[in-house]
N, C-alpha and C positions, 0 to 999 in steps of 0.2 A: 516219662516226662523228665527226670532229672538224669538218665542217660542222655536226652538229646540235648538239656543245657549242658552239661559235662565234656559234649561235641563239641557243642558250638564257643564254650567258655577255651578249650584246648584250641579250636581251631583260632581263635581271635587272639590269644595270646601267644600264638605261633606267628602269627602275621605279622602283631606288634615287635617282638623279638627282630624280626629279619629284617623287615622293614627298617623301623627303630636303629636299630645294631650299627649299619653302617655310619649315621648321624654321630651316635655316641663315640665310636672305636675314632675318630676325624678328628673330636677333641680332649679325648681321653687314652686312645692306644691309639697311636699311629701303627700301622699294620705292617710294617717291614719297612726293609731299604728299600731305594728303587727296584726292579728287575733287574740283573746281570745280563740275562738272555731275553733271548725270542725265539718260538717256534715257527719258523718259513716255511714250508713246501715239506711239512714234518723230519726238518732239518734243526739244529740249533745254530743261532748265530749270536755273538756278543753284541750289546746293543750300546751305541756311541750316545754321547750324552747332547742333549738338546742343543747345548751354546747361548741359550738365550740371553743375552745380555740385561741385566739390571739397570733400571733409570740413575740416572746422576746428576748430578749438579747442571742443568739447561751453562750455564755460563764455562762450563768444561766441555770440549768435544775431544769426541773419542780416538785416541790416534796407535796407530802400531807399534805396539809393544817391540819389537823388534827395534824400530827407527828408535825411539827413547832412551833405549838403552843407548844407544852408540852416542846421544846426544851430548853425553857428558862425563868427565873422567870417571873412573871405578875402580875399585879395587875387588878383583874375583874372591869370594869364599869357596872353601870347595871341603867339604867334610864326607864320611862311607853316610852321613843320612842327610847333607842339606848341600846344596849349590846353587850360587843365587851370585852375588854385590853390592859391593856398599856406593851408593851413588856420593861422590867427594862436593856434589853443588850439594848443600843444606846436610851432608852426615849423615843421609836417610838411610836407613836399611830397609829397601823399595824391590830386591827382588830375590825370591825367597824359594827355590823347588825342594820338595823332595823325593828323591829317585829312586825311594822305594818301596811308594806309592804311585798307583796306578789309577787314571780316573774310571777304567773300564776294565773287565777281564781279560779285554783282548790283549792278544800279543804286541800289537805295533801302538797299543794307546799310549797317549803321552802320560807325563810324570803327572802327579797333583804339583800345581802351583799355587803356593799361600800368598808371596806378596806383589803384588806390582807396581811398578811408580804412576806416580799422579798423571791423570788424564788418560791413561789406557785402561782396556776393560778392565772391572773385578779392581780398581787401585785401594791399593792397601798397604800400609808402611809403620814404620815403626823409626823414630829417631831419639836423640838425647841434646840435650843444649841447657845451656844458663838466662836468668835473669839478673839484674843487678841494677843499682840505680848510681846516675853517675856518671857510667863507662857504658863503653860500646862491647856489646855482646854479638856472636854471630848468629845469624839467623839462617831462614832456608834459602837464600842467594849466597850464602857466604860459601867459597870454595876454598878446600881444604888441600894440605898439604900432607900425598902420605908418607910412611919412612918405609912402607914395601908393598910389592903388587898385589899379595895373595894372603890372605888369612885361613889358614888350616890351625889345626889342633896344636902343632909345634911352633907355626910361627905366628905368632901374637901382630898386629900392626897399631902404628901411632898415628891418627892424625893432628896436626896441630894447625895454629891460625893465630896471627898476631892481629891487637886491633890498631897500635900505632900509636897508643897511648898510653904504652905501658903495663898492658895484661898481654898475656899469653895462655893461650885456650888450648888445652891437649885432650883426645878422647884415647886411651889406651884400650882396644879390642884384641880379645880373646876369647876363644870357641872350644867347647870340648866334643867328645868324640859325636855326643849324641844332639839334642839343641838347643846350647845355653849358651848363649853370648855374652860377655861381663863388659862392660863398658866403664874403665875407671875414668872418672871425668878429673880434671886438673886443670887448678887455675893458677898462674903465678903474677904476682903483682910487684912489677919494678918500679912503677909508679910513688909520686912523693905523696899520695894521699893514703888512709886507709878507705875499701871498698866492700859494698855488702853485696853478698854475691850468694847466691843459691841453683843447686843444679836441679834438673826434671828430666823425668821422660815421656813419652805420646806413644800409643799406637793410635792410627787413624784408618778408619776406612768406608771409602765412596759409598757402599750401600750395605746395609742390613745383610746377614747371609742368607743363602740359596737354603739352605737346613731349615725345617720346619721348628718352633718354639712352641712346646706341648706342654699338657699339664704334669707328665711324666718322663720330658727332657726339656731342659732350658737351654735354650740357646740365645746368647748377646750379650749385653758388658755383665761380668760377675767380679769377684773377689775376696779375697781373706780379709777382715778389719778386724783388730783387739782377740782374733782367737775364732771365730766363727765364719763360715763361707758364706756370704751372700746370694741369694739366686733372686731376689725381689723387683729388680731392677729389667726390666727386657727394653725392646726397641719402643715398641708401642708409647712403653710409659715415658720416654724420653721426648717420642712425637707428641704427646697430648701435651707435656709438661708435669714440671716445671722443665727445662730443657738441660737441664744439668743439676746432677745430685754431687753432694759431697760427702768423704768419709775421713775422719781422723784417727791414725792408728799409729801406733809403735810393732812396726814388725808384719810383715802380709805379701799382699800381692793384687795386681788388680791387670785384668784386659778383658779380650775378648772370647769367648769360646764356642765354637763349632759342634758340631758332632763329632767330632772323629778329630778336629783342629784344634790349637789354642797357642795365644796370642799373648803373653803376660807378662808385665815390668814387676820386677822384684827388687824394692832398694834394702837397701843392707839392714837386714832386720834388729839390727841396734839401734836404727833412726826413727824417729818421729817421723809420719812424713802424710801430706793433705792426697789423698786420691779422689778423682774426679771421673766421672760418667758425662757424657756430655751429649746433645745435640748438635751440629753445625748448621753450615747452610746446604740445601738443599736435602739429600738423602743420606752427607755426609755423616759419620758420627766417631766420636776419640773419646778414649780413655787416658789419664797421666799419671803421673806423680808427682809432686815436688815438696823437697826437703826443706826444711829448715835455713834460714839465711842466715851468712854468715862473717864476720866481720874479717876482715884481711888486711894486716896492716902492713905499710909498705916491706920490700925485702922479702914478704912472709907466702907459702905457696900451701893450697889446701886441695885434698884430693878426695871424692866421693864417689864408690861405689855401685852403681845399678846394674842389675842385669835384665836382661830379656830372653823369655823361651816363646821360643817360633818352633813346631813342631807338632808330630803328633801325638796324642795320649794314650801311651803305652801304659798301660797300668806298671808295668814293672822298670820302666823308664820316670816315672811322677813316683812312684815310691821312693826308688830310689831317692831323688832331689829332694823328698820328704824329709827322709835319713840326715840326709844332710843340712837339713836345718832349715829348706822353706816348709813354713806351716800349712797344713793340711793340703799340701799339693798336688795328692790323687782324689781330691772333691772337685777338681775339673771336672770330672766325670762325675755327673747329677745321677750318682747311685741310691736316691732320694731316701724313705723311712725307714725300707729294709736295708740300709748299709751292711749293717752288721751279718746279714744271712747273703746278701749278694756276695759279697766278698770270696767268702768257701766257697763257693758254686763255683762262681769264676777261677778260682784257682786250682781247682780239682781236675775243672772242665779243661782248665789249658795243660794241666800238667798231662791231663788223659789225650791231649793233641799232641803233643809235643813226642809223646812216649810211642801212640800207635801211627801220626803221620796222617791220620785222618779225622778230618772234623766230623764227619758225621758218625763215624764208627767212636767217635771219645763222645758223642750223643748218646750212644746205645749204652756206653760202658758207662755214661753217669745214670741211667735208668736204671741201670742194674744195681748199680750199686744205692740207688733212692730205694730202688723195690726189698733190698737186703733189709737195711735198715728199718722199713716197714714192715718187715715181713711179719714180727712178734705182731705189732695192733691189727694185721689182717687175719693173723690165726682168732685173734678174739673177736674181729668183725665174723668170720665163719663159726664160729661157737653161737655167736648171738645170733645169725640166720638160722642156723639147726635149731635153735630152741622157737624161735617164729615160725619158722614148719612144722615142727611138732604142734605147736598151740593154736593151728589153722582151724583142724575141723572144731576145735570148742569157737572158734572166732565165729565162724562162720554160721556156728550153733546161735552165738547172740546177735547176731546180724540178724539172723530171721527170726527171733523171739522178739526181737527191739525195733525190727524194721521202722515202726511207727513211733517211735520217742527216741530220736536223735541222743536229746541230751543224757535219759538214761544207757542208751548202748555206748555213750562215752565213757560214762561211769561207770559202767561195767565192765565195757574194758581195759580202762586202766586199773581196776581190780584183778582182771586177769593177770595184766604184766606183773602186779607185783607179785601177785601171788605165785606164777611162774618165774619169775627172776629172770623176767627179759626185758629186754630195752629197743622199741621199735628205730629209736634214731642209732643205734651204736654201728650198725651198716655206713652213715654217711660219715663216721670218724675219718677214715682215710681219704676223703674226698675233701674233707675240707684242709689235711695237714697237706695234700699236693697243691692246694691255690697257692700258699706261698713257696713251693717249691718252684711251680711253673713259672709265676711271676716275676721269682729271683730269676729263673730263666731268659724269661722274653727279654726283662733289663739287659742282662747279661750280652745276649744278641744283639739287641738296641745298640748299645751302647760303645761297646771293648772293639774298637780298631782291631783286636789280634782274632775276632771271629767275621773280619769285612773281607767280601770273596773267597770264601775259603770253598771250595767244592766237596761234592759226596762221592756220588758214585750216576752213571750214564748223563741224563739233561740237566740232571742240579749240579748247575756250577758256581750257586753260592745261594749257601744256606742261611746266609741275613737278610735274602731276599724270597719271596715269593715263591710256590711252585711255577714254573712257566709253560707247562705241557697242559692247556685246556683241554677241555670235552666238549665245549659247547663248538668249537670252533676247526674240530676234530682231527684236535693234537697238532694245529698250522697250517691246516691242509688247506681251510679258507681262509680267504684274505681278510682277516677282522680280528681284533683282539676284544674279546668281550671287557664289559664294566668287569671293575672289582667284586661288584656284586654276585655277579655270577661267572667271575672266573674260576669255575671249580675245576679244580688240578686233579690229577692221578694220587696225591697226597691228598688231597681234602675226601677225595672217593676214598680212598683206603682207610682215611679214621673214620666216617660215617657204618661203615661195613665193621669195623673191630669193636664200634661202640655199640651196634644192634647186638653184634655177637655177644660181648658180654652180659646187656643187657636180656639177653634170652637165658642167659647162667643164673640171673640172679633171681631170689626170690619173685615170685608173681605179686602186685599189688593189688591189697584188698579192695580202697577204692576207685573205680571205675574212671573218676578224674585222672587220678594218680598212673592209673596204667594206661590211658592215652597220651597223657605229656611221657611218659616214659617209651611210649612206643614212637614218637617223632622226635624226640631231643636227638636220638644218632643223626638225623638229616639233617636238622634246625641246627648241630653244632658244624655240619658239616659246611654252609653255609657263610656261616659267623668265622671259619678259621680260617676259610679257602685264603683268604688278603695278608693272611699275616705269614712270617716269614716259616721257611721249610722246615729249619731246626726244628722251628717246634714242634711244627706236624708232626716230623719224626721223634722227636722224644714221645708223643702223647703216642702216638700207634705202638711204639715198642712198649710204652707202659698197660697199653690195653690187651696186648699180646703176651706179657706175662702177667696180669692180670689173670686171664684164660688159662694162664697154666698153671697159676695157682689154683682156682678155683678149683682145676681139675683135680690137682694132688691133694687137697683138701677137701674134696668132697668123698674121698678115700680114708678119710680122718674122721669123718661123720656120716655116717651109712642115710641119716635120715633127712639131711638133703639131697643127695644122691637120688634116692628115690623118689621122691617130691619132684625134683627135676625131671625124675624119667617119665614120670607121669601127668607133668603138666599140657 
């Protein structure tokens, strides 16, 4: 009777698991990137991305980017990571590529594009301007005057704009190699009054991004205030209200951040200065800054600082800019509680790509080098197996002496353990110091632009994505891509099979519950992993693969698991 509850309790909570699993992984692990690939006609091909367009503003129709541009003076930027322009109506910085990012694997996909100007798809900008009370400031109709066509790294440009009353408005742009634009803003006042004047900056953009906002990545307005990163703030909470939050800081950062994007005004961290999250109208939504006002009396000319980073988040690119004095500026990247253990990972992990050229093989070579490091607590995880083998047949002895008093054959056997000096949990030591390995992992994957498309070896051609070679649908051959659910790849089959394996290596469980969930977990996890990206799969197979080979060389070290195994 309590073998067939022990059935039926293994089979229900396999069900719950699988079933369950996909709901939870939806808001708690998103499961990879997109797919890079597809299997055709058991062929691979790069898969082009949707295009779907995002709702906007009804009182905005949507017009070709192309036409826009031409619409109105510009002055080109051109840098080795961003090429875009500055639109001279309103000083917008409205178009933004970068050329060496790719939206797809394929060879002929176009660049990623971060900004575009108002009213075309995806619009998204970024400008600077004054407030003042008194005088006429320019706004987003005012057209500017520039002092040169092209803003690269050596040659800086001015725009300037008189209001005809006595100020004169200059935006001084400068770019450096990688994507920080400094914006020195300048006010001169020839004017017979004194004027109180204050600069600001905006990013803005039409809709919410296409990146999903999980419990373990944020995405939407973030920022540094007084020393600490903000991530509390997402679209939602803007939508519900109140429709703009504010922050007071000396010294920070504030915009918007992407997965793999980010969007960010940095005023001169010697200023006070009010940052704001905001709602618009419609789906729009902006981030600013604005400093402090400030009195100017005639003759007299005041100049303030802001920059802006448009670009991707390189970890070694955001460090950098750290160095240099914006505050905590590689927490763009929502490396969430494990900071501190992410960080190694990721830089072991790149330095292991950068050295062998391959992401997947600088996978295997950080496995190894986890499994090194563990090797001393698995020599004592097999010490404490051998001595649980040895103490079977007395176990087994109070099993049938006690069969009928539960609570005395507990008692008795944890008399045994201590009296034999063994430890039945000290086998799951290594299994729990790998959850935060893998974890740091999956983040890692998630998160670092320097591991986005990178390929392995034959059909994976980016390991932050999915396996793409199904079973159920065999290998492309049929015209169907199954659910996530049951997209079981050649990698989800491969850990399923490495994890029976070792579990055949290890100790047999005494009870009966115990060695049915242990005889389906290889399946059940095989199931639960298939969605998430390949990296992992392959760290976790290469880790189950020496795993086996440890066990083996180790069971060489102890004659009396060895034998126990051969005879179970």
């Amino acid at each position: 009777m309590d073998d067939k509850k022990n059935i039926i309790l293994a089979v229900l909570l396999t069900a719950a698991i699988l079933f369950g699993w996909p709901y939870i992984s939806e808001h708690f692990f998103p499961a990879a990137n997109p797919p890079a690939t597809k299997i055709e006609g058991g062929k691979t091909t790069p898969l082009t991305p949707a295009g779907e367009a995002p709702a906007q503003d009804a009182s905005t129709a949507i017009r070709d980017r192309a036409l826009v541009l031409k619409e109105t003076p510009r002055v080109a930027i051109r840098t080795p990571k961003i090429i875009g322009s500055i639109n001279l109506k309103g000083a917008r910085i409205d178009d933004i590529v970068l050329p060496t990012y790719k939206e797809t694997i394929a060879k002929d996909s176009p660049a990623i594009r971060l900004y575009s100007p108002s009213g075309t798809k995806d619009a998204y900008f970024a400008g600077f301007g004054w407030q003042g009370e008194g005088i006429k400031t320019p706004d987003a109709n005012t057209v500017w005057t520039a002092s040169g066509s092209e803003l690269t790294p050596t040659s800086p440009v001015t725009l300037s704009w008189n209001n005809g009353a006595g100020q004169n408005f200059e935006i001084r742009y400068s770019i450096d190699e990688n994507y920080m634009i400094s914006a020195a803003q300048k006010v001169s006042n020839s004017g017979t009054g004194a004027i109180a004047v204050k600069s600001y900056g905006y990013v803005s953009r039409a809709a919410p991004s296409a990146d999903p906002d999980t419990w373990t990545i944020h995405v939407g307005p973030m920022g540094v205030f007084n020393g600490a990163a903000n991530y509390d703030v997402n679209y939602k909470d803007l939508e519900k209200g109140p429709a703009s939050q504010s922050f007071q800081s000396t010294g920070g950062w504030i915009g918007f951040t992407d997965k793999y994007w980010l969007s960010a005004l940095i005023p001169d961290q010697k200023d006070a200065f009010t940052g704001q999250m905001r709602k618009g109208a419609g789906t729009q939504f902006q981030t600013d800054i604005a400093l402090a006002p400030v009195m100017l009396a005639p003759g007299k000319a005041m100049t303030q600082t802001n920059r802006l980073f448009v670009g991707a988040k390189e970890v070694k690119t955001l460090q950098a800019y750290e160095r240099a004095g914006v505050p905590l500026f590689d927490r763009a990247i929502d490396w969430g509680w494990f900071y501190w253990f992410e960080q190694p990972i990721f830089a072991l992990l790149h330095w292991l790509f950068e050295t062998l050229g391959n992401f997947g093989v600088a996978i295997i070579c950080l496995t190894f080098c986890v499994r090194a490091l563990m090797f001393p607590v698995a020599q004592r995880q097999f010490a404490s197996m051998a001595a649980m083998r040895a103490v079977q047949p007395k176990m087994k002895a109070l099993q049938e002496k006690y069969k009928d008093d539960k609570q005395q054959l507990q008692q008795k056997m944890m008399e045994l353990y201590k009296q034999e000096k063994v430890n039945p949990l000290a086998g799951c030591l290594p299994i729990f110091i790998q959850i935060p390995i893998f974890f740091a992992l999956y983040k890692v994957l998630q998160l670092t632009i320097e591991m986005r498309h990178q390929p392995f070896v034959l059909w994976i051609k980016d390991l932050s994505a999915p396996d793409p070679l199904h079973i159920l649908n065999l290998f492309g051959l049929l015209p169907f891509t199954p659910p996530s659910f049951l997209a079981i790849g050649v990698l989800a089959l491969l850990l399923g099979i490495s994890m029976w394996l070792q579990f055949k290596l290890n100790p047999a469980q005494m009870d009966p519950m115990q060695q049915q969930v242990f005889a389906i977990m290889p399946w059940m996890m095989m199931f639960i992993m298939a969605p998430f990206a390949a990296g992992l799969l392959v760290y976790w197979i290469t880790n189950n693969c020496l795993s086996m080979a440890q066990q083996w060389w180790l069971y060489k070290r102890h004659p009396v698991l060895n034998t126990a195994t051969a005879t179970k």
